[in-house]
C-alpha positions in Angstrom: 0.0 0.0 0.0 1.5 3.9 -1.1 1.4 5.5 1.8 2.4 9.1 3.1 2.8 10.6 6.2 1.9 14.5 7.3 3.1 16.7 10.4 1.0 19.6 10.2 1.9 21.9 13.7 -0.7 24.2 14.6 1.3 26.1 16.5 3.9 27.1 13.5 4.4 30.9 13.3 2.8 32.0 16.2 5.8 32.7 18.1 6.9 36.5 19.6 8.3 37.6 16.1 4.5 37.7 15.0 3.7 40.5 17.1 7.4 42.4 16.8 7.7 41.9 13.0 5.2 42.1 9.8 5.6 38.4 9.1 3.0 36.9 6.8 0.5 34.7 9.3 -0.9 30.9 7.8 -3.9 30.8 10.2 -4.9 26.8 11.1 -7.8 27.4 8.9 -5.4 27.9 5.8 -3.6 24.5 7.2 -6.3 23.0 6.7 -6.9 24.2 2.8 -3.3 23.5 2.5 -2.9 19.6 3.2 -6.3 19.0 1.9 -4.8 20.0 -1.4 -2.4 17.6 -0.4 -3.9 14.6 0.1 -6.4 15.6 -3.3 -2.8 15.2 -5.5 -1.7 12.3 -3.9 -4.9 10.6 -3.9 -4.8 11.1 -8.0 -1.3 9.6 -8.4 -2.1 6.1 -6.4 -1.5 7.2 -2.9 -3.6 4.9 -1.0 -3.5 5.8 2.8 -2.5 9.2 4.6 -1.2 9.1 8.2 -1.5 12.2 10.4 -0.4 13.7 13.3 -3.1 14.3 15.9 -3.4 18.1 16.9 -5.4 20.1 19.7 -7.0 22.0 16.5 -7.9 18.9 14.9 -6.5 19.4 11.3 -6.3 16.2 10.2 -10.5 15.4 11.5 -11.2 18.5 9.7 -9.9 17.9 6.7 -11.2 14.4 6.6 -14.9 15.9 7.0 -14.0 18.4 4.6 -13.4 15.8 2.3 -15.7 13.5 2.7 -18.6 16.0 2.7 -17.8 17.5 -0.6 -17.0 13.0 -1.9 -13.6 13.5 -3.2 -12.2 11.3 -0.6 -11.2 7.9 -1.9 -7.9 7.0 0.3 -8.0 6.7 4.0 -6.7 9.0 6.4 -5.3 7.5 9.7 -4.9 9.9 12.4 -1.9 8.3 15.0 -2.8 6.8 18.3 -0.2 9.1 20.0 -0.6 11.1 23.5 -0.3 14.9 23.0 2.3 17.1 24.6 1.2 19.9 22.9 5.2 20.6 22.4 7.7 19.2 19.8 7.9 16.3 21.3 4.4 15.4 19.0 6.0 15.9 15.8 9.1 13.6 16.7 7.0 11.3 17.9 4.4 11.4 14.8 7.6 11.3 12.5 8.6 8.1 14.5 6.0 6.3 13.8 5.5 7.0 10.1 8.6 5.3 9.8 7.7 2.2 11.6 4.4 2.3 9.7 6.5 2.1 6.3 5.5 5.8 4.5 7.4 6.5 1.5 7.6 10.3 2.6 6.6 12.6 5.1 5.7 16.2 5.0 6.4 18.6 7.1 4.3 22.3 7.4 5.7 23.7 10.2 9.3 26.0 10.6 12.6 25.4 11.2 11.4 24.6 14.5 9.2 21.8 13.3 11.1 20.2 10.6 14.0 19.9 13.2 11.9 18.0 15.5 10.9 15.4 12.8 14.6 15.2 11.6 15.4 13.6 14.8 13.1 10.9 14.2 13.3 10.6 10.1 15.8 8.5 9.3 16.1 7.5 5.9 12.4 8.4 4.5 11.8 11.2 1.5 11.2 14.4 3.4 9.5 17.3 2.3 9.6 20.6 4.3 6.2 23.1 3.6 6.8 26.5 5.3 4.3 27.7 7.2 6.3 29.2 10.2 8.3 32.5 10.9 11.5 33.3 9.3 12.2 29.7 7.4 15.0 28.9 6.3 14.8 25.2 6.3 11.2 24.9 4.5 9.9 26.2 1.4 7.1 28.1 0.8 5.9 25.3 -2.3 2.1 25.1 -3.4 0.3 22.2 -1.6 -0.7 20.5 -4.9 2.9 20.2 -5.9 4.0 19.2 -2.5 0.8 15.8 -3.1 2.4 15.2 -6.3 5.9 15.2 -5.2 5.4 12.9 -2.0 2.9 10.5 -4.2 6.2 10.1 -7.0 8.2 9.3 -4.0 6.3 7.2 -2.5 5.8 4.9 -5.8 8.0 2.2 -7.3 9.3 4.7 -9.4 12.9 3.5 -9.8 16.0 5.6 -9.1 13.6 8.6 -8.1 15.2 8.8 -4.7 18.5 9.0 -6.0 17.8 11.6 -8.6 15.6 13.7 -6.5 17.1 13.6 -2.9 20.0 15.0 -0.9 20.8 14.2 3.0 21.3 17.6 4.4 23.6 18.9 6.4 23.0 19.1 10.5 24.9 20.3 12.9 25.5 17.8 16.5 26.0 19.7 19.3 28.1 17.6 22.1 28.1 19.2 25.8 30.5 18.4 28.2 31.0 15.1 25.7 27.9 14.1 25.6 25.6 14.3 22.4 22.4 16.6 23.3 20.7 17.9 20.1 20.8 18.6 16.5 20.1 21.9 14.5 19.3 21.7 10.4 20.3 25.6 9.9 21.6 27.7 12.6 23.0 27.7 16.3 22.7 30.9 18.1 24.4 31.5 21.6 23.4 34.3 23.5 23.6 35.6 27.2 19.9 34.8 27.6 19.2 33.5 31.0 15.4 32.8 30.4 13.3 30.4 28.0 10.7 32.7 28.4 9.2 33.4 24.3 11.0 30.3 23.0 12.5 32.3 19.5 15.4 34.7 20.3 14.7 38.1 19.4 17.2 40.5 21.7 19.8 40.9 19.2 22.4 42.5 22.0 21.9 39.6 23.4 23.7 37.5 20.8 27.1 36.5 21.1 28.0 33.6 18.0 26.1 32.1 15.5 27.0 28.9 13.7 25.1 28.2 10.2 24.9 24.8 7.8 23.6 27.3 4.9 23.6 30.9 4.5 22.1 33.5 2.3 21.6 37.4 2.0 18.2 36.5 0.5 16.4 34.8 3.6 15.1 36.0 7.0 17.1 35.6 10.2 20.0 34.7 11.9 21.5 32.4 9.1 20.8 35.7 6.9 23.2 37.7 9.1 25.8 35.3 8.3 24.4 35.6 4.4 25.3 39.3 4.2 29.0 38.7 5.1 29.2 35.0 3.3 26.7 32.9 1.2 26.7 29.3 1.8 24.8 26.7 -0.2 23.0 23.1 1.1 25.9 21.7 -1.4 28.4 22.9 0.2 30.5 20.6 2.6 31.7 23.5 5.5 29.8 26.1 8.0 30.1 29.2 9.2 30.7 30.5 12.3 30.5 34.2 13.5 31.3 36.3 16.5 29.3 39.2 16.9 30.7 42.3 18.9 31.0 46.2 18.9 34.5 45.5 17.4 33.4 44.2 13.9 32.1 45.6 10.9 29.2 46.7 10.5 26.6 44.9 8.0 22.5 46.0 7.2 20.5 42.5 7.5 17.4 41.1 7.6 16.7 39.9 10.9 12.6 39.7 10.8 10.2 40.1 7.9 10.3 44.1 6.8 13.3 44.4 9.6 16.8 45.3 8.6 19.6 46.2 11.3 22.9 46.7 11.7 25.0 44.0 13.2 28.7 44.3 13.7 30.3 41.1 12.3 33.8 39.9 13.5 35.6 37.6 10.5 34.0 34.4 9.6 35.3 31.0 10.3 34.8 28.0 8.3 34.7 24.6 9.5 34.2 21.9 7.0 31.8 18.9 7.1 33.1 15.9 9.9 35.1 18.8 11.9 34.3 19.7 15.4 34.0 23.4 16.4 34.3 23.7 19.9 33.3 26.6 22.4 34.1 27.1 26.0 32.0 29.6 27.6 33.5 32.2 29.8 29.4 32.9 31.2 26.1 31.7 32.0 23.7 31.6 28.9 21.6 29.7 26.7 22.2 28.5 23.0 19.2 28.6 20.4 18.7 25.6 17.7 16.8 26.4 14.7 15.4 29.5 16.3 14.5 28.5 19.5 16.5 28.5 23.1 16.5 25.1 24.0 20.0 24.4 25.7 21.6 26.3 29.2 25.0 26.3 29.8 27.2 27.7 32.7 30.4 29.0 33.1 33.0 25.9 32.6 30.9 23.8 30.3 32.7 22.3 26.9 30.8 22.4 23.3 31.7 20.7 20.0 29.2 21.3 17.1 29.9 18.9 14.8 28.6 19.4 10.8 27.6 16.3 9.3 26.0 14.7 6.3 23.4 12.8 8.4 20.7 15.2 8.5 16.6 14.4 6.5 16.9 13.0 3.0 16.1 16.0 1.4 13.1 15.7 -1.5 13.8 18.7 -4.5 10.2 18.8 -5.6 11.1 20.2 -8.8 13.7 17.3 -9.4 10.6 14.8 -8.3 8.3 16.0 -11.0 10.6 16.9 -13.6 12.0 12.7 -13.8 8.5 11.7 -13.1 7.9 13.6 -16.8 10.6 11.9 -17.5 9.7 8.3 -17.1 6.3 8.6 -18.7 5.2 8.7 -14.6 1.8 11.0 -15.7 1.0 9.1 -19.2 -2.4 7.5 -18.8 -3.0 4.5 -20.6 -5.9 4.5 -22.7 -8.0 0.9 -24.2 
Protein backbone atom coordinates (compact mmCIF):
# COMPACT_ATOMS: atom_id res chain seq x y z
CA UNK A 1 0.00 0.00 0.00
CA UNK A 2 1.50 3.90 -1.08
CA UNK A 3 1.37 5.49 1.80
CA UNK A 4 2.36 9.12 3.15
CA UNK A 5 2.76 10.62 6.24
CA UNK A 6 1.90 14.54 7.29
CA UNK A 7 3.11 16.75 10.44
CA UNK A 8 1.00 19.62 10.22
CA UNK A 9 1.93 21.91 13.68
CA UNK A 10 -0.73 24.19 14.58
CA UNK A 11 1.33 26.11 16.48
CA UNK A 12 3.90 27.10 13.50
CA UNK A 13 4.42 30.94 13.25
CA UNK A 14 2.77 32.01 16.15
CA UNK A 15 5.76 32.66 18.08
CA UNK A 16 6.85 36.55 19.58
CA UNK A 17 8.26 37.62 16.13
CA UNK A 18 4.46 37.73 15.05
CA UNK A 19 3.73 40.49 17.06
CA UNK A 20 7.41 42.38 16.82
CA UNK A 21 7.68 41.89 13.03
CA UNK A 22 5.18 42.06 9.77
CA UNK A 23 5.60 38.39 9.14
CA UNK A 24 3.02 36.89 6.78
CA UNK A 25 0.54 34.70 9.30
CA UNK A 26 -0.95 30.92 7.84
CA UNK A 27 -3.87 30.79 10.19
CA UNK A 28 -4.87 26.84 11.14
CA UNK A 29 -7.82 27.43 8.95
CA UNK A 30 -5.41 27.91 5.80
CA UNK A 31 -3.62 24.51 7.15
CA UNK A 32 -6.31 23.01 6.65
CA UNK A 33 -6.86 24.18 2.81
CA UNK A 34 -3.28 23.46 2.53
CA UNK A 35 -2.93 19.63 3.20
CA UNK A 36 -6.31 18.96 1.89
CA UNK A 37 -4.82 19.98 -1.45
CA UNK A 38 -2.36 17.60 -0.40
CA UNK A 39 -3.94 14.58 0.05
CA UNK A 40 -6.44 15.56 -3.32
CA UNK A 41 -2.78 15.21 -5.50
CA UNK A 42 -1.70 12.26 -3.87
CA UNK A 43 -4.88 10.58 -3.94
CA UNK A 44 -4.82 11.14 -7.95
CA UNK A 45 -1.30 9.64 -8.37
CA UNK A 46 -2.05 6.14 -6.39
CA UNK A 47 -1.54 7.22 -2.85
CA UNK A 48 -3.60 4.95 -1.00
CA UNK A 49 -3.50 5.78 2.85
CA UNK A 50 -2.46 9.18 4.64
CA UNK A 51 -1.25 9.11 8.24
CA UNK A 52 -1.51 12.21 10.39
CA UNK A 53 -0.42 13.74 13.34
CA UNK A 54 -3.14 14.25 15.89
CA UNK A 55 -3.43 18.13 16.94
CA UNK A 56 -5.40 20.11 19.73
CA UNK A 57 -7.02 21.96 16.52
CA UNK A 58 -7.87 18.89 14.90
CA UNK A 59 -6.46 19.39 11.32
CA UNK A 60 -6.32 16.18 10.23
CA UNK A 61 -10.46 15.38 11.48
CA UNK A 62 -11.16 18.52 9.71
CA UNK A 63 -9.94 17.93 6.71
CA UNK A 64 -11.23 14.38 6.62
CA UNK A 65 -14.90 15.92 7.04
CA UNK A 66 -14.04 18.35 4.57
CA UNK A 67 -13.35 15.77 2.32
CA UNK A 68 -15.68 13.53 2.72
CA UNK A 69 -18.63 15.99 2.66
CA UNK A 70 -17.77 17.47 -0.61
CA UNK A 71 -17.02 13.04 -1.91
CA UNK A 72 -13.63 13.52 -3.20
CA UNK A 73 -12.18 11.28 -0.65
CA UNK A 74 -11.22 7.92 -1.92
CA UNK A 75 -7.92 6.97 0.34
CA UNK A 76 -7.97 6.65 3.98
CA UNK A 77 -6.72 8.96 6.41
CA UNK A 78 -5.34 7.50 9.72
CA UNK A 79 -4.87 9.89 12.41
CA UNK A 80 -1.94 8.30 15.01
CA UNK A 81 -2.76 6.83 18.34
CA UNK A 82 -0.15 9.08 20.02
CA UNK A 83 -0.55 11.08 23.48
CA UNK A 84 -0.29 14.92 23.04
CA UNK A 85 2.33 17.09 24.60
CA UNK A 86 1.16 19.86 22.87
CA UNK A 87 5.20 20.59 22.37
CA UNK A 88 7.68 19.22 19.81
CA UNK A 89 7.94 16.27 21.31
CA UNK A 90 4.39 15.43 18.99
CA UNK A 91 6.04 15.93 15.84
CA UNK A 92 9.08 13.55 16.73
CA UNK A 93 6.96 11.34 17.94
CA UNK A 94 4.39 11.40 14.83
CA UNK A 95 7.57 11.27 12.53
CA UNK A 96 8.63 8.08 14.49
CA UNK A 97 6.02 6.30 13.81
CA UNK A 98 5.46 7.00 10.14
CA UNK A 99 8.64 5.32 9.77
CA UNK A 100 7.67 2.22 11.62
CA UNK A 101 4.38 2.31 9.72
CA UNK A 102 6.50 2.09 6.30
CA UNK A 103 5.55 5.79 4.45
CA UNK A 104 7.41 6.52 1.47
CA UNK A 105 7.63 10.35 2.63
CA UNK A 106 6.56 12.62 5.06
CA UNK A 107 5.74 16.18 5.02
CA UNK A 108 6.45 18.58 7.13
CA UNK A 109 4.29 22.28 7.43
CA UNK A 110 5.73 23.74 10.24
CA UNK A 111 9.29 26.04 10.63
CA UNK A 112 12.60 25.41 11.20
CA UNK A 113 11.39 24.58 14.51
CA UNK A 114 9.19 21.85 13.33
CA UNK A 115 11.08 20.17 10.65
CA UNK A 116 14.01 19.88 13.24
CA UNK A 117 11.87 18.04 15.54
CA UNK A 118 10.86 15.39 12.77
CA UNK A 119 14.65 15.16 11.55
CA UNK A 120 15.39 13.60 14.82
CA UNK A 121 13.15 10.90 14.15
CA UNK A 122 13.29 10.59 10.11
CA UNK A 123 15.75 8.49 9.25
CA UNK A 124 16.14 7.51 5.89
CA UNK A 125 12.44 8.41 4.53
CA UNK A 126 11.80 11.21 1.53
CA UNK A 127 11.24 14.37 3.43
CA UNK A 128 9.47 17.32 2.29
CA UNK A 129 9.59 20.60 4.26
CA UNK A 130 6.16 23.09 3.56
CA UNK A 131 6.84 26.49 5.30
CA UNK A 132 4.25 27.70 7.25
CA UNK A 133 6.32 29.19 10.16
CA UNK A 134 8.27 32.50 10.90
CA UNK A 135 11.46 33.33 9.30
CA UNK A 136 12.23 29.70 7.40
CA UNK A 137 14.99 28.90 6.27
CA UNK A 138 14.77 25.19 6.29
CA UNK A 139 11.19 24.85 4.51
CA UNK A 140 9.87 26.20 1.41
CA UNK A 141 7.07 28.05 0.80
CA UNK A 142 5.89 25.27 -2.30
CA UNK A 143 2.05 25.13 -3.42
CA UNK A 144 0.29 22.21 -1.57
CA UNK A 145 -0.69 20.46 -4.91
CA UNK A 146 2.87 20.20 -5.86
CA UNK A 147 4.03 19.16 -2.46
CA UNK A 148 0.81 15.78 -3.07
CA UNK A 149 2.42 15.16 -6.28
CA UNK A 150 5.92 15.23 -5.24
CA UNK A 151 5.37 12.89 -2.04
CA UNK A 152 2.95 10.47 -4.23
CA UNK A 153 6.16 10.12 -7.04
CA UNK A 154 8.23 9.31 -4.02
CA UNK A 155 6.30 7.18 -2.53
CA UNK A 156 5.83 4.90 -5.79
CA UNK A 157 7.98 2.23 -7.31
CA UNK A 158 9.26 4.73 -9.39
CA UNK A 159 12.85 3.50 -9.77
CA UNK A 160 16.03 5.56 -9.09
CA UNK A 161 13.62 8.62 -8.11
CA UNK A 162 15.22 8.77 -4.70
CA UNK A 163 18.53 8.99 -6.05
CA UNK A 164 17.75 11.60 -8.62
CA UNK A 165 15.61 13.71 -6.53
CA UNK A 166 17.12 13.56 -2.86
CA UNK A 167 19.95 14.99 -0.93
CA UNK A 168 20.85 14.19 2.97
CA UNK A 169 21.27 17.58 4.42
CA UNK A 170 23.60 18.91 6.43
CA UNK A 171 23.05 19.08 10.50
CA UNK A 172 24.89 20.28 12.92
CA UNK A 173 25.55 17.78 16.46
CA UNK A 174 26.00 19.70 19.25
CA UNK A 175 28.08 17.63 22.14
CA UNK A 176 28.10 19.16 25.75
CA UNK A 177 30.52 18.36 28.19
CA UNK A 178 31.01 15.10 25.72
CA UNK A 179 27.89 14.07 25.64
CA UNK A 180 25.62 14.27 22.44
CA UNK A 181 22.40 16.55 23.35
CA UNK A 182 20.70 17.94 20.12
CA UNK A 183 20.84 18.61 16.55
CA UNK A 184 20.10 21.85 14.53
CA UNK A 185 19.34 21.70 10.44
CA UNK A 186 20.26 25.56 9.95
CA UNK A 187 21.65 27.67 12.63
CA UNK A 188 23.04 27.66 16.32
CA UNK A 189 22.66 30.86 18.09
CA UNK A 190 24.37 31.52 21.64
CA UNK A 191 23.35 34.33 23.49
CA UNK A 192 23.60 35.65 27.17
CA UNK A 193 19.85 34.79 27.62
CA UNK A 194 19.19 33.49 30.99
CA UNK A 195 15.39 32.84 30.37
CA UNK A 196 13.30 30.39 28.05
CA UNK A 197 10.67 32.69 28.43
CA UNK A 198 9.17 33.37 24.32
CA UNK A 199 11.01 30.29 22.98
CA UNK A 200 12.51 32.30 19.51
CA UNK A 201 15.36 34.68 20.29
CA UNK A 202 14.65 38.10 19.35
CA UNK A 203 17.15 40.51 21.72
CA UNK A 204 19.82 40.95 19.17
CA UNK A 205 22.44 42.50 22.04
CA UNK A 206 21.86 39.56 23.39
CA UNK A 207 23.67 37.48 20.77
CA UNK A 208 27.14 36.46 21.05
CA UNK A 209 28.00 33.59 17.97
CA UNK A 210 26.12 32.09 15.47
CA UNK A 211 27.04 28.94 13.65
CA UNK A 212 25.09 28.17 10.22
CA UNK A 213 24.90 24.82 7.76
CA UNK A 214 23.59 27.28 4.95
CA UNK A 215 23.58 30.90 4.47
CA UNK A 216 22.13 33.52 2.28
CA UNK A 217 21.61 37.36 2.00
CA UNK A 218 18.16 36.48 0.45
CA UNK A 219 16.40 34.76 3.56
CA UNK A 220 15.08 35.97 6.97
CA UNK A 221 17.14 35.61 10.21
CA UNK A 222 20.00 34.71 11.89
CA UNK A 223 21.45 32.43 9.11
CA UNK A 224 20.76 35.70 6.94
CA UNK A 225 23.21 37.69 9.10
CA UNK A 226 25.83 35.34 8.30
CA UNK A 227 24.44 35.56 4.42
CA UNK A 228 25.35 39.32 4.16
CA UNK A 229 28.99 38.70 5.05
CA UNK A 230 29.17 35.01 3.26
CA UNK A 231 26.70 32.85 1.19
CA UNK A 232 26.67 29.29 1.81
CA UNK A 233 24.84 26.70 -0.25
CA UNK A 234 22.95 23.13 1.07
CA UNK A 235 25.90 21.68 -1.42
CA UNK A 236 28.39 22.89 0.19
CA UNK A 237 30.47 20.60 2.62
CA UNK A 238 31.71 23.45 5.53
CA UNK A 239 29.80 26.05 7.98
CA UNK A 240 30.08 29.24 9.21
CA UNK A 241 30.75 30.45 12.34
CA UNK A 242 30.54 34.16 13.52
CA UNK A 243 31.32 36.33 16.55
CA UNK A 244 29.26 39.22 16.88
CA UNK A 245 30.72 42.31 18.93
CA UNK A 246 30.98 46.16 18.88
CA UNK A 247 34.49 45.55 17.41
CA UNK A 248 33.37 44.21 13.91
CA UNK A 249 32.07 45.57 10.87
CA UNK A 250 29.18 46.68 10.53
CA UNK A 251 26.58 44.89 8.02
CA UNK A 252 22.49 46.02 7.21
CA UNK A 253 20.53 42.50 7.49
CA UNK A 254 17.39 41.15 7.59
CA UNK A 255 16.70 39.94 10.86
CA UNK A 256 12.63 39.71 10.82
CA UNK A 257 10.17 40.10 7.87
CA UNK A 258 10.29 44.08 6.83
CA UNK A 259 13.30 44.44 9.61
CA UNK A 260 16.80 45.27 8.57
CA UNK A 261 19.59 46.20 11.34
CA UNK A 262 22.92 46.69 11.66
CA UNK A 263 25.02 44.04 13.21
CA UNK A 264 28.73 44.27 13.73
CA UNK A 265 30.28 41.08 12.34
CA UNK A 266 33.81 39.88 13.47
CA UNK A 267 35.63 37.57 10.49
CA UNK A 268 34.03 34.45 9.63
CA UNK A 269 35.31 30.98 10.28
CA UNK A 270 34.80 28.02 8.28
CA UNK A 271 34.71 24.62 9.52
CA UNK A 272 34.18 21.89 7.03
CA UNK A 273 31.82 18.94 7.09
CA UNK A 274 33.08 15.93 9.92
CA UNK A 275 35.10 18.76 11.91
CA UNK A 276 34.31 19.67 15.38
CA UNK A 277 33.98 23.37 16.37
CA UNK A 278 34.30 23.69 19.95
CA UNK A 279 33.29 26.57 22.38
CA UNK A 280 34.09 27.06 25.99
CA UNK A 281 31.99 29.63 27.61
CA UNK A 282 33.46 32.19 29.79
CA UNK A 283 29.45 32.92 31.16
CA UNK A 284 26.13 31.69 32.01
CA UNK A 285 23.70 31.58 28.90
CA UNK A 286 21.64 29.73 26.71
CA UNK A 287 22.19 28.47 22.98
CA UNK A 288 19.24 28.60 20.43
CA UNK A 289 18.66 25.56 17.68
CA UNK A 290 16.84 26.40 14.70
CA UNK A 291 15.45 29.47 16.25
CA UNK A 292 14.47 28.52 19.54
CA UNK A 293 16.46 28.49 23.05
CA UNK A 294 16.50 25.14 23.95
CA UNK A 295 19.97 24.38 25.73
CA UNK A 296 21.57 26.30 29.24
CA UNK A 297 25.01 26.30 29.80
CA UNK A 298 27.22 27.66 32.69
CA UNK A 299 30.35 29.02 33.12
CA UNK A 300 33.04 25.90 32.56
CA UNK A 301 30.91 23.83 30.34
CA UNK A 302 32.72 22.34 26.93
CA UNK A 303 30.82 22.37 23.32
CA UNK A 304 31.68 20.73 20.04
CA UNK A 305 29.24 21.35 17.09
CA UNK A 306 29.91 18.92 14.76
CA UNK A 307 28.64 19.43 10.77
CA UNK A 308 27.59 16.31 9.29
CA UNK A 309 26.03 14.66 6.31
CA UNK A 310 23.39 12.77 8.38
CA UNK A 311 20.67 15.25 8.51
CA UNK A 312 16.60 14.44 6.51
CA UNK A 313 16.92 12.97 3.05
CA UNK A 314 16.13 16.01 1.39
CA UNK A 315 13.07 15.73 -1.47
CA UNK A 316 13.82 18.69 -4.51
CA UNK A 317 10.21 18.79 -5.59
CA UNK A 318 11.14 20.23 -8.79
CA UNK A 319 13.75 17.30 -9.38
CA UNK A 320 10.60 14.77 -8.25
CA UNK A 321 8.32 16.04 -11.00
CA UNK A 322 10.58 16.91 -13.64
CA UNK A 323 12.00 12.74 -13.81
CA UNK A 324 8.48 11.71 -13.09
CA UNK A 325 7.88 13.57 -16.77
CA UNK A 326 10.62 11.94 -17.54
CA UNK A 327 9.71 8.30 -17.07
CA UNK A 328 6.34 8.61 -18.67
CA UNK A 329 5.18 8.69 -14.58
CA UNK A 330 1.81 11.00 -15.70
CA UNK A 331 1.01 9.12 -19.18
CA UNK A 332 -2.43 7.53 -18.76
CA UNK A 333 -3.03 4.46 -20.63
CA UNK A 334 -5.88 4.53 -22.67
CA UNK A 335 -7.99 0.91 -24.17
Amino acid sequence: MKAIGIVANPASGKDIRRLVSHATVVDNHEKINIVERIILAAQSLGVQKVYMMPDTYQIGRKVEDNLKTSKELELTIEILDMRLTGSYQDSAEAARLMVLLGVGCVIVMGGDGTCRAVAKCIEDIPFIGLSTGTNNVYPQMIEGTVVGMAAAIMASDLKEVRKVACTKDKRIEIYKNGEFIDIALVDVVISTSLYVGAKAIWHFDEIMKVLVTRANPASIGFSAIVGCLTRVTPEDDFGIAIDLNEAGRGYMCPIAAGILKEIRIDAPCRFDVGERYSYEPVQRGMIALDGEREIKFNKGDVFEFKLTRQGPMHVNVQKAITYAQDKGFFKIETR
